[in-house]
N, C-alpha and C positions, 0 to 999 in steps of 0.2 A: 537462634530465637525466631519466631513466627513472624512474618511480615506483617505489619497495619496497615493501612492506607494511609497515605498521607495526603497534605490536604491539594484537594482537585486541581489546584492552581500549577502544582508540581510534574502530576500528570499530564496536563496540558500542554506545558512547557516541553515535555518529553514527546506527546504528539508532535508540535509542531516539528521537532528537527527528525524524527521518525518519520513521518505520514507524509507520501508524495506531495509536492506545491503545485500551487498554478504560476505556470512558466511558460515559455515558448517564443519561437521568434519567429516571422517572416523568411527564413532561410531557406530559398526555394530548391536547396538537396534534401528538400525533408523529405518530398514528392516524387522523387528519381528513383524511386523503386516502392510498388506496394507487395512488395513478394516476402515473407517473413522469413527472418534471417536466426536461422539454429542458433543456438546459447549455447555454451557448454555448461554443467553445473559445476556453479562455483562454491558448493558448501563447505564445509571447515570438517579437518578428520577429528576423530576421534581422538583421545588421550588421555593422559593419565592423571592431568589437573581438574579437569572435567570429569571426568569418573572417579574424582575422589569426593565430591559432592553428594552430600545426604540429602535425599528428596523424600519428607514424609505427607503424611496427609490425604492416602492415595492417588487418583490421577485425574481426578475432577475437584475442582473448587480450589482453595487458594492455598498453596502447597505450603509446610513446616519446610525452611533451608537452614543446612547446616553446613560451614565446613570450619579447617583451621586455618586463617589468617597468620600472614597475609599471605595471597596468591600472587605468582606471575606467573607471564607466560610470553613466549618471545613472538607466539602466531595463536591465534583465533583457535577454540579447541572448541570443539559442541561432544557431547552424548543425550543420548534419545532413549529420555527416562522411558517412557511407553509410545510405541509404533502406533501411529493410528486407523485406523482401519478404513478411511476416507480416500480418497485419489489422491493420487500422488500431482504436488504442483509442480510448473513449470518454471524456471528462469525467469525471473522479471515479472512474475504473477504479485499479484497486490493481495493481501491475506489478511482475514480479521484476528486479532491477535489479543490472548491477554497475558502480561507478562508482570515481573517482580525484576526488579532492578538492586545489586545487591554492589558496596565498595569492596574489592577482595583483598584489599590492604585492611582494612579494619572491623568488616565483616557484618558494617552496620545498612540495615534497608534504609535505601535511596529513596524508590517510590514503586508504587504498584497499582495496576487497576481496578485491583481489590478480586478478580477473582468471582464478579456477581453478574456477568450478561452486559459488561459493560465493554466488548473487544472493541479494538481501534484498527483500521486499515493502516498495512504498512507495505511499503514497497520491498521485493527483495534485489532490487535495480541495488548493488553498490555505489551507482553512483545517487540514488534518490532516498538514502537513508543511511544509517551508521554502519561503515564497511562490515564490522566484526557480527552486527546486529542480519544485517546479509546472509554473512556466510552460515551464519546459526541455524535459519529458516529457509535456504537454499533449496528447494526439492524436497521439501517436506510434505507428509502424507496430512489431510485436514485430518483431525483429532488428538496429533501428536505433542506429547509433553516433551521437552528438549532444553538444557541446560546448553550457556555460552559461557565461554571466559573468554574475554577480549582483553588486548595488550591496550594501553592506551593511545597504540595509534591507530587502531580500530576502531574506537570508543568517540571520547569527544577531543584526541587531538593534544597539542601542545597546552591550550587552556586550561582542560579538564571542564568540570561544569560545578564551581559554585554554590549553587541552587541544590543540587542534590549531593554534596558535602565530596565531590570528585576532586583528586587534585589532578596534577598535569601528570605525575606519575604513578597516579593507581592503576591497578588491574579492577575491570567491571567484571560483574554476572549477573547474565538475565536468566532468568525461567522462564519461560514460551506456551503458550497455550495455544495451537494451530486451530483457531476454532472454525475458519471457513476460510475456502479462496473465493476471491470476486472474481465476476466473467469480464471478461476484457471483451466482448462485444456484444451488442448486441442481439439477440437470438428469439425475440418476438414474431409474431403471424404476422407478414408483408399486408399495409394497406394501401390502398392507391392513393399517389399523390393530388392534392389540389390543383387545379386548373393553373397552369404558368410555371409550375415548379420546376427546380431544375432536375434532370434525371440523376438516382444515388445510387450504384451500385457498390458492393462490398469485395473488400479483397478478402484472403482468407484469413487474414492477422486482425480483420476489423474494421481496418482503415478505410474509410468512405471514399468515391472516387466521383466529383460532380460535375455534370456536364452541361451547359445553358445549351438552349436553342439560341441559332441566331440571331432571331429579333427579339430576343427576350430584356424586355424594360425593366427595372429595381421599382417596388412598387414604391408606392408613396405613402404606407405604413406597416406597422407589422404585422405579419401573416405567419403562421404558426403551420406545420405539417406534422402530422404522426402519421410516421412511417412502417414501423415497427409496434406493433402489441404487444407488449409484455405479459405475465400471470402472476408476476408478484404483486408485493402490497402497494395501495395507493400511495405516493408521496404526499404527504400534508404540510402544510404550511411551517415552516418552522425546522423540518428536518434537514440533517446533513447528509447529504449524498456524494459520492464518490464517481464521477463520470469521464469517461471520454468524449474529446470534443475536438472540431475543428469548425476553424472560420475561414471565411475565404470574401476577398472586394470583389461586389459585383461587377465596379469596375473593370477593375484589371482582369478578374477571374483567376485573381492568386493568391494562395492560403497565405496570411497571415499568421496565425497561431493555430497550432495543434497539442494532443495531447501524445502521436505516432513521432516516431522520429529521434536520432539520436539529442540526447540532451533536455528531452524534452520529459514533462509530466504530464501526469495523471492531474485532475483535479479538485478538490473537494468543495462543493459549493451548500451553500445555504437555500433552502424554498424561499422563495419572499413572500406569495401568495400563490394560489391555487393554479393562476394562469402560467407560474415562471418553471412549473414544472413541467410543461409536454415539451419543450424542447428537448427539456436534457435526458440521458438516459440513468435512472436512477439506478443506485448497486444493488437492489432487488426487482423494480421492474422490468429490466430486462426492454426500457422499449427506446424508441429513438424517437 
């Protein structure tokens, strides 16, 4: 039967255990190397559970799913209804995404984004979202359609998930819509820093590297630099943005929280107002 949407509350729930968190610690091995370390790809093979999956509806908009219930599977299977003609992502890349969530025990839609411009950032970090859901979207080309079947220790686990009628022993299946990868740094026209600032250089994974002058004071409020110009769209008030971020004590001159680093995420924040967005670098401006 055709997927519906169910209601947004559902979906959201299913962002939040998908969609990178804001996390991080003060753990000063975050910093002991800004050299970026190879990934191998850990995408999930192909099979013969996965390929027995009917995808109609072509390969744009919100797909007809069919199969025969129930499924299992003893490892994570993906096939890649339509190749997309986009670049190819990397390891640990963050991708906007629209997907159908299906139970393959009873063959009934869990939830879905509906399929209308509505994609969600999701990590392909197994550790920063649902292992099986990972391996599905692992090196995926942007445009590509791609079916998962995950065992449920892929999925959501001894619990199962309740909310979208899983038990602890179903097999899941997503549908995947590769609709973009996000840049993981950012890639704006350099502008000169404000007077006192500390100097930022970049490594080539992104990761900022900041250095105070010796007699450099903590001012006595806050001062804002843009560093980088972007060419995307304005952020406006209200928008959710997707960004990398580090902090660091002026004091000590040691990062507290980052978004680089094992264990660590990505973060999605909220505009509050007009001024709260030149710090951050927003998933289309491209600025810092």
């Amino acid at each position: 039967m055709p997927t519906r949407l169910l209601a947004p509350v559902a979906v959201f729930a299913l962002a939040a255990l998908a969609l990178a968190g804001c996390s991080g610690s003060g753990d000063p091995r975050s910093t002991a190397s800004d050299a970026p370390k190879a990934k191998a790809c850990a995408a999930a093979s192909d099979g013969p559970v996965a390929d027995s999956i009917k995808i109609g509806g072509g390969t744009k908009g919100e797909p007809t799913v069919t199969f025969d219930s129930p499924l299992k599977v003893d490892a994570t299977q993906r096939h890649v209804v339509a190749q997309g003609s986009g670049r190819a992502t990397k390891p640990g890349d963050v991708m906007d995404l629209e997907f159908a969530v299906y139970n393959g025990r009873t063959g009934k839609s869990a939830t879905t984004t509906g399929f209308t411009g509505h994609a969600l950032p999701v990590s392909s970090d197994a550790n920063k979202t649902l292992p099986g859901l990972a391996k599905t979207i692992a090196c995926a080309k942007v445009g590509s359609r791609i079916v998962g079947v995950l065992p449920p220790k892929d999925a959501f686990g001894t619990n199962g998930n309740s909310q979208f009628g899983i038990g602890a022993k179903d097999t899941v299946v997503f549908v995947v819509d590769v609709v973009d990868a996000l840049p993981d740094k950012a890639t704006g026209a350099k502008q000169p820093a404000p007077a006192g600032f500390p100097t930022v250089t970049d490594a080539a994974n992104g990761r900022p590297k900041v250095a105070f002058a010796d007699d450099a004071a903590a001012p006595a409020q806050t001062m804002i630099g843009l560093l980088k110009q972007g060419t995307g769209a304005t952020v406006a008030s209200g928008d959710a943005l997707y960004v990398q971020y580090q902090g660091i004590n002026f004091r000590t001159k040691k990062i507290f929280q980052q978004s680089w680093g094992p264990g660590r995420s990505s973060c999605r924040r909220r505009a509050s107002s007009p001024a709260s967005r030149r710090p951050w670098s927003g998933r289309r401006s491209g600025r810092r």
